[in-house]
Structures are given as structure tokens and as C-alpha cells.
N, C-alpha and C positions, 0 to 999 in steps of 0.2 A: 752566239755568232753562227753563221750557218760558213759551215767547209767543205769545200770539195776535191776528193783524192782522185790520181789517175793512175791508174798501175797497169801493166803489162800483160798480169793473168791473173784469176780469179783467187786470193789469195785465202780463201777457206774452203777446206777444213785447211787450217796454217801446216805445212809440212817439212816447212823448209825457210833460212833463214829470211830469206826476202818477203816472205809473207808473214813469219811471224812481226818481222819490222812493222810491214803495214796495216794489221790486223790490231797490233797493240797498241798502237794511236790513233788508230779509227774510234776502238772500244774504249781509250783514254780520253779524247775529245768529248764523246756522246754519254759517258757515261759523270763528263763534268756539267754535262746541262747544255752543249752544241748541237748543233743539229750538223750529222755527218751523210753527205752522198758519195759514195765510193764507184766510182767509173771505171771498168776496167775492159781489157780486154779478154774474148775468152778463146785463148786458142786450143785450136785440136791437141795439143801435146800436154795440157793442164785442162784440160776441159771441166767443167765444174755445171749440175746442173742445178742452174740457183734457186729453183722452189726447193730443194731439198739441204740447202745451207742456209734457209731464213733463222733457224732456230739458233744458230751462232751470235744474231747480231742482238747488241741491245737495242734498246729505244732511242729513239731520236735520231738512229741510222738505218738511209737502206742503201741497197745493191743493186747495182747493175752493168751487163754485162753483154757485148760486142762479139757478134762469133766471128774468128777470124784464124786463119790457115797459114800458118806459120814454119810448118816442114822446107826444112831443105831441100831444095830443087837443083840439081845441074843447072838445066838449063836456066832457070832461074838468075842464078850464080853468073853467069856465063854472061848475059843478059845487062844484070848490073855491073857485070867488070867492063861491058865494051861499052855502056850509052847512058850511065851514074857516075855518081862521083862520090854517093854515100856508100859506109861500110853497109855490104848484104846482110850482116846481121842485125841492123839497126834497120835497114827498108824493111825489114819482115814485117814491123809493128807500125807502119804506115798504111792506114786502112781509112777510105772514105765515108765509108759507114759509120767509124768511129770520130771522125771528124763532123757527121752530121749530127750524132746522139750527143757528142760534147756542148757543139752551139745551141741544141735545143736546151740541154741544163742550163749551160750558159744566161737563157733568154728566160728560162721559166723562173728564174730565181738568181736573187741578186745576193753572188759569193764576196765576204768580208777576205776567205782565205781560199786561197786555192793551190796545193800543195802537190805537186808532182816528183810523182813517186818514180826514180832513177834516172839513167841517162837514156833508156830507149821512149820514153816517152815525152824528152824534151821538141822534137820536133813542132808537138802542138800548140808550143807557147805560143808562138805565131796567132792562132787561133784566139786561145785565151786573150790575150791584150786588146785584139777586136772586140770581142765581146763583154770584157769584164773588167773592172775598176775596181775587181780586188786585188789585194798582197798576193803576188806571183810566190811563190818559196819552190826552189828547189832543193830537194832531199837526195843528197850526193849517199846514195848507197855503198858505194864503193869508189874506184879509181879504176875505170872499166880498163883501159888500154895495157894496165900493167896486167888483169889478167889474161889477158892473150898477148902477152910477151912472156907468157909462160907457155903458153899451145904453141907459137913460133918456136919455144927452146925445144918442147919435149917430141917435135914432129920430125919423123926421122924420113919419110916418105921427099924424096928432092923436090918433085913438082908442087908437091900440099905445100909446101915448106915455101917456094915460092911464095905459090899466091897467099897465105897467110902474112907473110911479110910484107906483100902491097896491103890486104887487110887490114893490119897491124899501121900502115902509115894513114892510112885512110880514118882508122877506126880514132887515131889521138887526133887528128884534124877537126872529126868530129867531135870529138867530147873538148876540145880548148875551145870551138866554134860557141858554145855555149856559155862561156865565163862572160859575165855580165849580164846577161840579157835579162835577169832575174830580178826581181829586187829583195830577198833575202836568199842565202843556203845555208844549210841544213846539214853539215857533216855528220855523221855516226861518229866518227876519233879523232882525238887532238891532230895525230899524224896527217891524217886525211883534209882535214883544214889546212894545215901547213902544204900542205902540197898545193892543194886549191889557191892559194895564196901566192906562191911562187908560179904557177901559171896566168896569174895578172888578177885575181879576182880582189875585186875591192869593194862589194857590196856589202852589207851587215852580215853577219857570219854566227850561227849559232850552233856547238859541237854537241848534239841533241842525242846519246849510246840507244839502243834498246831496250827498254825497260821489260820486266817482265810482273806476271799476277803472282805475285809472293805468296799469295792464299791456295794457288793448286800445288806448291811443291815442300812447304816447310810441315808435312804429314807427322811423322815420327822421327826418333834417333837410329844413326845409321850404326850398321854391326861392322866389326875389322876382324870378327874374329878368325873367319877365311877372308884372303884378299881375293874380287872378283876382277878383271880387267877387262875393260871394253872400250871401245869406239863405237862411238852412232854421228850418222853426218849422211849428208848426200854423197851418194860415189857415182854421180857422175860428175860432180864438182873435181876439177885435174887437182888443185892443193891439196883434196881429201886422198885421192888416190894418189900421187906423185907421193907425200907426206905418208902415207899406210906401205907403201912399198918399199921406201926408206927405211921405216923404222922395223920390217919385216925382213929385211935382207942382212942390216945392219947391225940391231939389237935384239930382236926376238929372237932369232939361233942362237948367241951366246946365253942368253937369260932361259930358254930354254935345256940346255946343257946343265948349267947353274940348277934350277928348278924343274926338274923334269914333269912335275903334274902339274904347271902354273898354265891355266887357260886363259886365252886370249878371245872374247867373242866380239866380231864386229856385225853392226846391223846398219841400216841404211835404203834409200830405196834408189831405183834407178842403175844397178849394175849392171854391167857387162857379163855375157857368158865369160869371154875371157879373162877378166879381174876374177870373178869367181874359180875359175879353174886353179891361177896363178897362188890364189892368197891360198886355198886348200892345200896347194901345196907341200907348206908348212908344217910345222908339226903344232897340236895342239891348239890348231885355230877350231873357235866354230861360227859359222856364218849364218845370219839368222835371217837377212836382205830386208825387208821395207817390216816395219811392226805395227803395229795398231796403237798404243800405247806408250809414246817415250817417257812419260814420264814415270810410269810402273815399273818400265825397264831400267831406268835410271835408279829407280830404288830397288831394283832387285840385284844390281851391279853395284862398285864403291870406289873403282877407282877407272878416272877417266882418262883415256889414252889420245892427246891430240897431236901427233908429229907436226905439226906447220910449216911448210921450210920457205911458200911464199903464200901469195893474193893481199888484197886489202880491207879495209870496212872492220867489221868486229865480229869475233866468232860468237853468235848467241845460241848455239849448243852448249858452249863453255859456260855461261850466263845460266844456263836453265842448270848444269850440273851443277855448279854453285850452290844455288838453291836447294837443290836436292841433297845437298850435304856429301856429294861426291866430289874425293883428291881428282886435283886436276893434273897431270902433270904432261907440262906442255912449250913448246919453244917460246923462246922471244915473241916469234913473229904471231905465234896464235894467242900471244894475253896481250896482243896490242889493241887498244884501247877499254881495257880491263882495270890498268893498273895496281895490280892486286901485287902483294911483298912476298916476295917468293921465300919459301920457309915458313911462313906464316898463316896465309888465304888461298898458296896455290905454290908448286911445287916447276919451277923453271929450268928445262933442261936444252940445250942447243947444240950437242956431240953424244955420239953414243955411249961413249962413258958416261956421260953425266946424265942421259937416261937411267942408264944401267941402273947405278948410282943413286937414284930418285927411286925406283923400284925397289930395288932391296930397303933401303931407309922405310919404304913404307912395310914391307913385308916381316922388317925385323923392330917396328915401333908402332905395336898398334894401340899405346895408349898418345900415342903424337899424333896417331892417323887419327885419332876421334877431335884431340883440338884441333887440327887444322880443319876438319870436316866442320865443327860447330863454326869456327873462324870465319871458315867462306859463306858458313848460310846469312852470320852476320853482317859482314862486308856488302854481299849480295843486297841485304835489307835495306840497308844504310846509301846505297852507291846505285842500286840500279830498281829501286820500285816504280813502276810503271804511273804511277798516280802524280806521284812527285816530278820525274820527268817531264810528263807532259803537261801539268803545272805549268814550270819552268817556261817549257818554249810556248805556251801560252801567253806567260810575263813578256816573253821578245818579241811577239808578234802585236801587243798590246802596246808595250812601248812603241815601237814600231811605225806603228798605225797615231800616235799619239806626238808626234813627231811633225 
């Protein structure tokens, strides 16, 4: 089949979960025998220069990439609130250049699937349907609106605070604007279907997690005989940070007390001078900010620290520590759509006692800490191989079409 993806920013070298999504079914599709064109755009804040990421892609796929300028602007801002009626942050990724590079694929080659990647690039469908007689599929990354009804909570500023809440009305108008127009989606988690659902969507529906190459992370057996503690994630992502500040205010002083030499290192890239100031803080943090290598670090670390308290979609940090044979130990909200047994594949805590609690357990059971370490790299095998996956929504797109 020949397929074409639309994504927002240049999503290799993968750094981040949105790109690993779209990266891992690009290379799942082409590496089933599809022929994959990935369209994206490339903005100045992800800039990627693509002769130098050709060596990422398999065969049967290439890349291509729309430069476009996406910085916040007042005036800008200013602009869109008096004479639009889309949320600013979704006009960002409205680019006419990128609307002409789309029609030309469009015309040069006739797409079976055409799969658009989040809610800032659904505008184009418009486009797509003019020109293409393929399966439209949207791929609901998330539930955009609920994460900025967390920047609405956490904004203390009166005026920001405002206008994020006309935002915040604008931005769900727009993402419900969108339920149906599609003819398949694509949720990442059970949740996130059920939601879609209850906003009116009644087209074919298929709950499709992140698969991951089980061949880069299942290397060796992990050690417990020191426990290492870490977080790795984006920090400019607010759950990541909202979530690290939490468990850093709340639990890491008592368990610190408790444990006086137990380190805490978080890495990440995208910080703030002032997140770094704040988390140093602390006693016994160390901060390592963007690395070269997560997956080295994940094996040089063994137990993975995700506080979650909101956002949506699926944590595939959590996913890749799995694999790695890294304890997860992590709320409700961050092994949503994981489904992994807690005590078992992954260690579930949502109060700081029962953080606590999760902590010691691993620091006073390190032959428990080695089953459940094997546990989750098998669950991971079983539950989220990247091959199998995209199998799967191959099958749905096939029936589909067959239909």
C-alpha cells in the first residue's frame, strides 16, 4: 500500500513522545513491505536538517519537510484573538507552503491511507478529501483541550489566566470541530477512545498504544544491588514538571530523611533556568538536562520515577523503561493505557505514602525488584511490540477498505 503521514515537526532523530509515536509506524509500515511518505512540518523550534536524518529511515520511506515559523508572537496572539476564531496555537501550523507541498504528493501518487498525525494538523483534511480517495485516519495523540486545562489551572498570572481560558474555550471547539470528519481514528488508549466517543464520534474506532523495537532495549539483566532513581521525560511538558515538583516537595524530603545517600537524578531536555534552580534545590538531586542516549541511561539507572497527577494519551517513556527492565513506579494517571498489575509488571502509587511505600519495598526487596524487572520486560514483549501493532491496525485499515 503506499501511505502518507502528516506531522507537525520533523520527528527524527525521535526525542520525544510524539515523535517516537510517529517514527515507530512510519518504520512499522515500510518495514512490512509499504511504501511510507512522511510530510511534515519543520519548524524553527524543532528544526531538523533532513540530509542529515536520511540514515534513520528504512526503505520504502522517505521525508519531507515544510520550513515554517512557529514562535510566539504578541502581536501575533493579539491579532488572532481580535479577527480568528481558531485557537493561536493551532494557527501556528497553518502554512500555505505546506498546503501546496501536500497537493503536490497528493497528485503525484495515489494514497490507499493517509494518516494524520494529531489534532494540529487536522485542518488539512479539507485538503486531503479534494485531492485523495484514500482512508482519511486520524491518530488522536492525545485529548489536546484537557492539556491546557492544566496551563489554565497552574497559571497564576490574572491577565495570562484570562486569555488562556478564552484559549482553553476556543481550543475544545476546535478539537470537537473535528469528530467525524474522518473516516477512521486512531486512539493511543482505551480512555482516550471512550472520551472520543462520548464527544459524538461514531466512525470506526481503532485503540492502536505505541509500540516499541524490543531489539534496542532487551540487552542484558538489570542489577538492584544499589537502587538508582531517575526520571527522564520532557520538562517542558507541565505534567512532567507539575508531577516532579509534587513528588519533590511532597516525598523526596521525607524519603530523603529516611535514606540520607538515596540519589535522585532527573534528565530531560528542554528546561527552564528556573526548574533547574528550584529542583537543585533539594537535597541529593542530580540534574543531567537533555542526554544523548536514553536508552544507555535507562540501563545505567533501575528504577523509574514517573509522578503523573494529569495529561492524556500514553506515557511511552514508561514503555521504553519496561523494556529496559526498569521498576516503574508511577500513579494511576501515568500507566494509563499500559495496563500493567501493579505489584507485578509495575509498581502503582497515587499519595505520597504510597510512594513512600513503593520505594522502600523496592529498596528493602531486591530479589522482588529483579521479578518484577524480568516481569515488565515480558509484559512489554507480549503487549507492546512495535511489529505486532502495526500488524494489527494494518488488519483495520484492510478490513476497512474491504468493506
Amino acid at each position: 500500500m503506499n501511505i502518507l503521514q502528516i506531522f507537525n515537526k520533523i520527528p527524527y532523530p525521535p526525542k520525544d513522545g510524539g515523535s517516537v509515536a510517529v517514527c515507530n509506524f512510519s518504520e512499522g509500515f515500510a518495514n512490512s513491505g509499504h511504501r511510507v511518505d512522511l510530510l511534515c512540518l519543520n519548524t524553527d523550534k524543532h528544526f531538523v536538517n533532513i540530509p542529515k536524518v536520511q540514515n534513520y529511515l528504512p526503505k520504502n520511506m522517505t521525508l519531507s519537510g515544510v520550513n515554517i515559523n512557529t514562535k510566539i508572537r504578541i502581536s501575533h496572539a493579539i491579532k488572532n484573538l481580535v479577527f480568528s476564531k481558531l485557537p493561536y496555537i493551532a494557527e501556528r501550523f497553518i502554512s500555505e507552503k505546506f498546503k501546496l507541498q501536500l497537493i503536490n504528493h497528493l497528485q503525484q501518487k495515489e494514497y490507499d491511507i493517509i494518516q494524520i498525525e494529531g489534532l494540529y494538523m487536522m485542518p488539512y483534511i479539507k485538503i486531503i478529501k479534494n485531492y485523495s480517495k484514500g482512508i482519511i485516519s486520524y491518530r488522536a495523540h492525545n485529548i489536546e483541550h484537557e492539556i491546557w486545562q492544566l496551563n489554565l489551572k497552574q497559571e497564576q498570572n490574572f491577565l495570562k489566566k484570562i486569555y488562556l481560558k478564552h484559549l482553553l474555550t476556543r481550543l475544545r471547539k476546535f478539537e470537537l470541530s473535528f469528530i467525524n470528519t474522518y473516516d477512521t481514528i486512531i486512539p493511543i488508549t482505551k480512555r482516550d477512545g471512550k472520551l472520543l466517543a462520548e464527544f459524538g464520534n461514531n466512525k470506526p474506532s481503532h485503540v492502536s498504544p505505541t509500540g516499541i523495537d524490543l531489539t534496542k532495549y532487551n540487552i542484558f539483566e538489570n542489577n538492584f544491588s544499589e537502587i538508582r532513581l531517575f526520571h527522564l521525560g520532557s520538562l517542558d511538558w507541565i505534567p512532567n514538571t507539575e508531577g516532579l515538583f509534587w513528588f519533590l516537595q511532597n516525598i523526596w524530603k521525607k524519603l530523603t530523611v529516611q535514606h540520607p545517600d538515596l540519589i535522585f537524578t532527573i534528565a530531560g531536555r528542554n528546561a527552564s533556568p528556573d526548574f533547574i534552580k528550584q529542583i537543585r534545590s533539594y537535597k541529593n538531586i542530580i540534574f543531567k538536562g537533555e542526554i544523548e542516549n536514553a536508552i544507555d541511561f535507562m540501563h545505567q539507572h533501575n528504577v523509574m520515577i514517573v509522578p503523573l497527577l494529569s495529561g492524556s494519551g500514553m506515557r511511552i517513556k514508561i514503555i521504553e523503561g519496561m523494556a529496559a527492565g526498569n521498576i516503574i513506579i508511577t500513579s494511576s494517571k501515568g500507566a494509563e493505557g499500559i495496563d500493567a498489575e501493579s505489584g507485578k509488571e509495575i509498581l502503582i502509587a497515587d499519595n505520597p505514602d504510597e510512594f513512600i511505600q513503593q520505594i522502600n519495598y523496592i529498596l528493602n526487596n531486591t530479589e522482588k525488584a529483579k521479578q518484577i524487572s524480568e516481569a515488565a520486560k515480558h509484559y512489554i514483549s507480549v503487549n507492546f511490540d512495535n511489529f505486532a501493532i502495526t500488524e494489527s491496525l494494518m488488519n483495520f485499515y484492510i478490513n476497512i477498505m474491504n468493506k
